[in-house]
N, C-alpha and C positions, 0 to 999 in steps of 0.2 A: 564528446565522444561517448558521452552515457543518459541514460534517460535518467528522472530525477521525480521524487513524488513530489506530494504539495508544499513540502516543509522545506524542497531543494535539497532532500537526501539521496545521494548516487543510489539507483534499484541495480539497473542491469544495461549494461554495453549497446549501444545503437549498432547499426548494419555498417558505420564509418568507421566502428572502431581499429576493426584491422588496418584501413587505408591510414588513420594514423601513425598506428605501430609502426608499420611500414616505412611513413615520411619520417619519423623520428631517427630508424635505425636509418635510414639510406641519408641523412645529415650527418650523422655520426658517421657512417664509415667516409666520408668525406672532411672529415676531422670538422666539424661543424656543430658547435654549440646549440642548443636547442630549446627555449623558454617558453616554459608553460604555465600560463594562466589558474590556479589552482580556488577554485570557490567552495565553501563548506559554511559560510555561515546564512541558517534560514533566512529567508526572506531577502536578498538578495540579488543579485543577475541571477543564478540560478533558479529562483524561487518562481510561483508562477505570475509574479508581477511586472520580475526581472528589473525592479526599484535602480538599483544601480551601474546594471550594466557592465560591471567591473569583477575581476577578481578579486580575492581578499589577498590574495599573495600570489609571489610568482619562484618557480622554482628554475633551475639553469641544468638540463645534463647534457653532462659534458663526456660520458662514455657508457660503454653496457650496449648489448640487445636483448631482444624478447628470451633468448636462451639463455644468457648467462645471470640477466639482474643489471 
């Protein structure tokens, strides 16, 4: 949901980010758990080789919307 420079540093939000937020919160008010794929290390799935394909972790929310946190 974000673009990423050469090093696989989040820059700035793609045109999908909202429809994310979106799917996130509409799981949640459906009491529905929601796990997210979380990449930060260079060179990576996120990097421009995209080497692994993978996440480096994964995170679970499990309540909150874009208003509250």
């Amino acid at each position: 949901m974000t673009h990423f420079d050469k090093n696989g540093c989040v820059t700035t939000a793609t045109d999908n980010f909202i429809n994310g937020l979106n799917y996130i919160d509409g799981q949640l008010k459906q009491k529905k758990p929601v796990i997210v794929a979380v990449d930060y290390k260079p060179g990576t799935s996120m990097g421009p080789t995209k080497d692994d394909q993978a996440g480096d972790h994964f995170v679970i929310i499990v309540g909150g919307n874009q208003n509250t946190g």
